[in-house]
N, C-alpha and C positions, 0 to 999 in steps of 0.2 A: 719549411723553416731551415736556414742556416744552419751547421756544424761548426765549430771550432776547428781550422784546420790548423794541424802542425800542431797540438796541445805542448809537447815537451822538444828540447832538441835533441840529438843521439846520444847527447854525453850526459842527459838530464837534469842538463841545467832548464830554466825558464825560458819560455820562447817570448816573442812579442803578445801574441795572442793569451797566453797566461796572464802575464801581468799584466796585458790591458785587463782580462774578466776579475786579476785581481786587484786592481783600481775600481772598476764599478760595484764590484763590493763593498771596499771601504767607504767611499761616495754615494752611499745609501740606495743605490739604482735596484728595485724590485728583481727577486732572481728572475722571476718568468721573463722580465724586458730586456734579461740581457743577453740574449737573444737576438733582439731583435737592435741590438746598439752594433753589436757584430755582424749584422747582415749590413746596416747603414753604412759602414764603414770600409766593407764589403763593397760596396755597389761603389766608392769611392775610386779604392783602389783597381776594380777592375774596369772604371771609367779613365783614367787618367794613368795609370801603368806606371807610377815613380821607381827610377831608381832605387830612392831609400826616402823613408820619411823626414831625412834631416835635410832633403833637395825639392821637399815642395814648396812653389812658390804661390806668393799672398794670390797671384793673379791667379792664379790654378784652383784654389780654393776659393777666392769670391767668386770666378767664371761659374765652379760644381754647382755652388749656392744657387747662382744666378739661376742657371739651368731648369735645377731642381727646384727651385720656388715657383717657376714659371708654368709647374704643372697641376694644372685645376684640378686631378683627383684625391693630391696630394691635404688631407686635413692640417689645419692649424699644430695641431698639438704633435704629429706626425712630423713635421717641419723641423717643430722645436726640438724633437727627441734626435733627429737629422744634424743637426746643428750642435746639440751636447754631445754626442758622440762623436764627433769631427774635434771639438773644443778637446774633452778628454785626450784623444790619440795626440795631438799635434803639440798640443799644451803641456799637459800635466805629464802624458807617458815620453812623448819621445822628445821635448824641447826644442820641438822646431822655433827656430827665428821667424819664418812666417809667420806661424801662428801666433806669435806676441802682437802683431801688427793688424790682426782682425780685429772687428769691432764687434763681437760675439755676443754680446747683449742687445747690438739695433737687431741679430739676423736671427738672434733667440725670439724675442718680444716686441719688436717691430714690424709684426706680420700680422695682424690681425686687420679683417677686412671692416672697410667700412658697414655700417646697415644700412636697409636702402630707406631709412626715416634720420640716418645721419644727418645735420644741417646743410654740411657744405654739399652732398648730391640729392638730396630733400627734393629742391627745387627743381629737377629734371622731372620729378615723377609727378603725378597727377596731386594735385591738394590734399593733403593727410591720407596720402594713402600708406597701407601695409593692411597683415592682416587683424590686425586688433581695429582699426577704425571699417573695417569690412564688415565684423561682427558688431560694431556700434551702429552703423547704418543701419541695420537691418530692422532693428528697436528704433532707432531716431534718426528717421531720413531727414529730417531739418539740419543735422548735422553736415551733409555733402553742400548743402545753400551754406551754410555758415565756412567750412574749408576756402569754396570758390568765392566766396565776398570777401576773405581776409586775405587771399592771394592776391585777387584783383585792385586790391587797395597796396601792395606790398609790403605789408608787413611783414618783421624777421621771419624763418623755418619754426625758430622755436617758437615767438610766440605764437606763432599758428598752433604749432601741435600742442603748447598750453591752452591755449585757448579753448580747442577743439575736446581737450582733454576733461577739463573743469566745466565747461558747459553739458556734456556727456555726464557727469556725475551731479547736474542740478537737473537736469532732466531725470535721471534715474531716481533721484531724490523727490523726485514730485512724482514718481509713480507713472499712472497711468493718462493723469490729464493732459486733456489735449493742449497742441501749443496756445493755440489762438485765446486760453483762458487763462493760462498762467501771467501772474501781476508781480503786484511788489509786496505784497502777504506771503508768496513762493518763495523768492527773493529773501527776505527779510528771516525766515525760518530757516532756507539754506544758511546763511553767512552763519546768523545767531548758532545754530548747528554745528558750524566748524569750529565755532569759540568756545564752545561749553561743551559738547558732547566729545570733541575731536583733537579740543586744545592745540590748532593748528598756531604756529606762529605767527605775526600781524602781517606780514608780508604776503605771506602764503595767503591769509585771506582778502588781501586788498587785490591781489592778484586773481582770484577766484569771484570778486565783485568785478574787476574788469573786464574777466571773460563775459561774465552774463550780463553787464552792462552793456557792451559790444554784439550780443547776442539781440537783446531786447530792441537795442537803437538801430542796426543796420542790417538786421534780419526779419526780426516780427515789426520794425518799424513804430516800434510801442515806446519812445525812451522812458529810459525810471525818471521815478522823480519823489523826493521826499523819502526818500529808504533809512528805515531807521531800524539798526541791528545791534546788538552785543558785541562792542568791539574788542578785539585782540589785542593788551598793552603789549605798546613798542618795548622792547627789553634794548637797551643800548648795550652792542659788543664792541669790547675791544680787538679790535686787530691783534693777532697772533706776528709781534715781531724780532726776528733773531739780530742777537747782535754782529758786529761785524766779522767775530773771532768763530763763532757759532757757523755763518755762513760759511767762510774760508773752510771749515772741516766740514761743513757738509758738503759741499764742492768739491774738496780734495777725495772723497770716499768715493765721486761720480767720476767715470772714463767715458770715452767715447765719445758720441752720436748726444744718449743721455746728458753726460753731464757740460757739455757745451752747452746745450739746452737749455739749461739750468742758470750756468752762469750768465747766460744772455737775457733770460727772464729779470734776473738780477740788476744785470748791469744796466735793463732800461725800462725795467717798468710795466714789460708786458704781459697781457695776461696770456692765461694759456692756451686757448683757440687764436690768438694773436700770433704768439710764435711757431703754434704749430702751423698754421696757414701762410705764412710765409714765402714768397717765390722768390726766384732768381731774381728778378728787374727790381725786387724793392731794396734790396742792398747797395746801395752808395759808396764804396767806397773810394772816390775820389773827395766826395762831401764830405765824407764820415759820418755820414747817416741811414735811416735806416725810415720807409715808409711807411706805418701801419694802416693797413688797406683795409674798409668796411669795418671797425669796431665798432664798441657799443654804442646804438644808438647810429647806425649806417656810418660813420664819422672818418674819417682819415686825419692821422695826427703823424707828423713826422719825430722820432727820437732819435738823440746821439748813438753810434757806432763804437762802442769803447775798442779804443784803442790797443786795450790788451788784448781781446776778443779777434782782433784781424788777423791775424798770422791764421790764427786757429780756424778760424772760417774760412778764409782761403783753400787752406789746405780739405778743410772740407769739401769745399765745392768741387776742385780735382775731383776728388772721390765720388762726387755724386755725376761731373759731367761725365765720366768714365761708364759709368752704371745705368747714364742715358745715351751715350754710343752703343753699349751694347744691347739696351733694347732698340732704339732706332734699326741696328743691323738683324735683330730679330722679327722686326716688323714689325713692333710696339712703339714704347715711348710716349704714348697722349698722355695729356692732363686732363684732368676735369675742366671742364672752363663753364663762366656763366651762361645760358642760352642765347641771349644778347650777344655777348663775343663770339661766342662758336658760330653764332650767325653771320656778322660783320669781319669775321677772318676763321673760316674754315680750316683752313691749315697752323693757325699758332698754337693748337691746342699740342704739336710734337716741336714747337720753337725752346731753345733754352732759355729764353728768359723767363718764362714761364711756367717752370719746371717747379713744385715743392723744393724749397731749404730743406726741410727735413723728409726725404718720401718715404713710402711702406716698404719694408724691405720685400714684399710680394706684389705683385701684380694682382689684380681683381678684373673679373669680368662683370660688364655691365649686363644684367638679367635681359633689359628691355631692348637695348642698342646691336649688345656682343661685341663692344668694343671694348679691346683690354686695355687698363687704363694704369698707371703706377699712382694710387690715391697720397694723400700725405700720411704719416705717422697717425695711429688712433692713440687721442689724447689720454686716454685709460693707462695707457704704454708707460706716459713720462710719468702720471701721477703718480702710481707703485713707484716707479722707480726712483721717485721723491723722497717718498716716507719710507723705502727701505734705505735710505743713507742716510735718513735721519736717524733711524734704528742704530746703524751700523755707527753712525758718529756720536750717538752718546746722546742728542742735546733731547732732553726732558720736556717736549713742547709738542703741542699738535699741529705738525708740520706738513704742511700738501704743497702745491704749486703756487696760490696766492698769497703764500706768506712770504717769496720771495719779492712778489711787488709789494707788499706790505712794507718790508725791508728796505726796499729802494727807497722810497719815499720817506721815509723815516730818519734814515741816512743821512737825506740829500738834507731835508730839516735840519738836524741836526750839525752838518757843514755850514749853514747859514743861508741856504738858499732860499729866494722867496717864495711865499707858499704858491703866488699867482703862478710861476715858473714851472712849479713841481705840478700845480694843477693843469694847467697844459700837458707836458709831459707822460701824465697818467691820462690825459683824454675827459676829465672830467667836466660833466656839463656845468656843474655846481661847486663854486668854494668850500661850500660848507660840507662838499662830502669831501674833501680835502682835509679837512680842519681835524678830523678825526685822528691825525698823526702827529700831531700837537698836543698826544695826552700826555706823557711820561718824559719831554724835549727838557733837555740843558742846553736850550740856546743862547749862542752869542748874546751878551749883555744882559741877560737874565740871571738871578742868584739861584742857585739850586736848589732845589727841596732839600730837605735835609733832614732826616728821622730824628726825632729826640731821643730815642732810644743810641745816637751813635755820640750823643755828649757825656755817656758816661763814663 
């Protein structure tokens, strides 16, 4: 373990190394780990040999990062403690200009790796594999036939792994009887089961009739028929939506990597696995648009490009083509790509167009392949990072990521736009799950509600 070198100067005044141990004091940092902030910091300085800490430059410190993320024994939280001690020295102790121009929240919390039942590398691996469906097989080998027939039909990752998940739990629910006996009497006691005993919401269990609908029709080749259970009332919710002034402070509370993110969610509508999957080639801006590739429902819909947004992404992309030169020059640089593509163009998987908008600020090694790949942002990342600047801005709402498409579409209502317009826009198959943003509108030519309680 590290020492403290140089605790005092001759004339006993404070050295660097005091006041940084006494900044991670007052900054709540566990005594035991500060130790180990000083050794971080340590391996920094004896990497890179500065002059003085008010001459290090941004490149010098995202190269360190680089380096150091790039190394597989290095854990997650090991990373992050890497990166808060870098932040404290450069930031808060010594005022370097550098450091204001790091983006210290992607290289804090933008490293966590994908899992390998994630959606977007799901489909490289074998049908519902990991090791929780290993342990379900073992009980219900009908289970691996039901994986490989919802692949083969292509169906989403998720709904696979719902599927796979909810049928596993109505077989468990029926005990020990064999497949070939189970009816629509099994059936019918599961669902009723999730309504009354489980109080599962109506969705959840239409979803749980689909699996084993899907189960009975394309695996036991039995379809139901006549299923009559206790159904789960539909509870109608309202959309959680901020107002315009609402958004603005919770956008201004977000920097970075983060809070671009956000405002882009905003500004067009996407959802969150939308913008976090996002690559280079789908950004237009010559159009001023913007691709969305495979959303719900396999669908591609194209949205506007806001206009404020462009500078800011620009200058992003610098940033990110920089951070794919220098994995290219480390040997790296692949994306994930569909098996399809990877097949049909071998090498685009290291092309820049094809690069994550937003990628992990770590590298991940593929378990099966061992090729190291730069995956995108794990969406866990931006959600926190949503609801702590709802925190930090005050607004009194239960605020995640889809409240900012909530907003967009509410907005654009509200402005006068027509709903078919907006319903494009949002990608939706159906008006009427549109119509939903039509609760609470003062629109155009419309008289407004108006409380009785405000005529007194």
């Amino acid at each position: 373990m590290s020492t403290i070198p140089n605790p005092r100067r001759e004339d006993g005044s404070p050295s660097n190394w005091d006041r940084y141990l006494d900044l991670l004091a007052h900054r709540g940092v566990p005594e035991k780990m500060r130790p180990w902030y000083v050794r971080r910091v340590e391996a920094f300085l004896k990497a890179r040999r500065p002059v003085s800490l008010l001459q290090v430059t941004a490149e010098e410190l995202t190269g360190y990062l680089q380096e150091v993320a790039a190394q597989a024994h290095l854990a997650e939280w090991q990373f992050r403690q890497l990166v808060d001690a870098l932040q404290l020295l450069f930031v808060d102790l010594a005022h370097c200009p550098a450091g204001k121009t790091i983006d210290w929240d992607w290289w804090k919390t933008g490293g966590r790796p994908l899992d390998s039942d994630h959606p977007t590398v799901a489909r490289s691996s074998p049908p519902a594999a990991g090791p929780a469906f290993a342990r379900a097989t073992e009980r219900f080998p009908l289970l691996k036939t039901l994986a490989r027939t919802i692949r083969a039909m292509q169906y989403s990752i998720r709904t696979e792994q719902a599927y796979v998940d909810w049928c596993q739990r109505f077989l468990a629910f029926c005990g020990d009887t064999p497949a070939e006996r189970l009816g629509v009497e099994d059936v019918q006691r599961f669902l009723s089961h999730l309504a009354v005993e489980r109080s599962v919401a109506a969705k959840t269990q239409s979803l749980a009739y689909n699996a084993v609908a899907f189960l009975f029709k394309h695996v036991l080749e039995r379809p139901l028929e006549n299923v009559r259970f206790a159904r789960t009332k539909h509870a109608q919710r309202l959309p959680v939506v901020l107002t315009q002034e609402e958004v603005r402070r919770l956008c201004e509370t977000m920097d970075g990597t983060f809070g671009l993110m956000a405002r882009l969610m905003y500004g067009t509508g996407m959802r969150l696995m939308e913008c976090i999957r996002l690559r280079v080639g789908d950004l237009d801006f010559g159009h001023r648009s913007i691709t969305v590739r495979n959303g719900k429902g396999g669908k591609d819909r194209i949205v506007p490009l806001p206009e404020r947004l462009r500078t800011p992404l620009e200058s992003h992309l610098e940033q990110v083509k920089a951070l794919h030169d220098r994995d290219l020059a480390a040997g790296a640089g692949n994306v994930y790509m569909p098996e399809a593509l990877s097949r049909k163009y071998p090498s685009a998987a290291r092309e820049w167009i094809w690069q994550y908008v937003f990628p992990s600020s770590r590298l991940a090694q593929d378990p099966k392949s061992g090729v190291v790949r730069r995956h995108h942002l794990h969406e866990s990342s931006l959600q926190s990072e949503i609801r702590a600047a709802g925190q930090r801005a005050g607004i009194p709402k239960r605020i995640n990521s889809h409240a900012l498409r909530h907003s967009f579409a509410t907005h654009l209502l509200e402005a006068g736009y027509d709903i078919r317009t907006v319903q494009e826009l949002l990608g939706h198959a159906d008006v009427s799950t549109t119509m939903i943003y039509t609760h609470v509108l003062n629109r155009l030519g419309v008289v407004p509600v108006r409380s009785p309680v405000d005529a007194w």
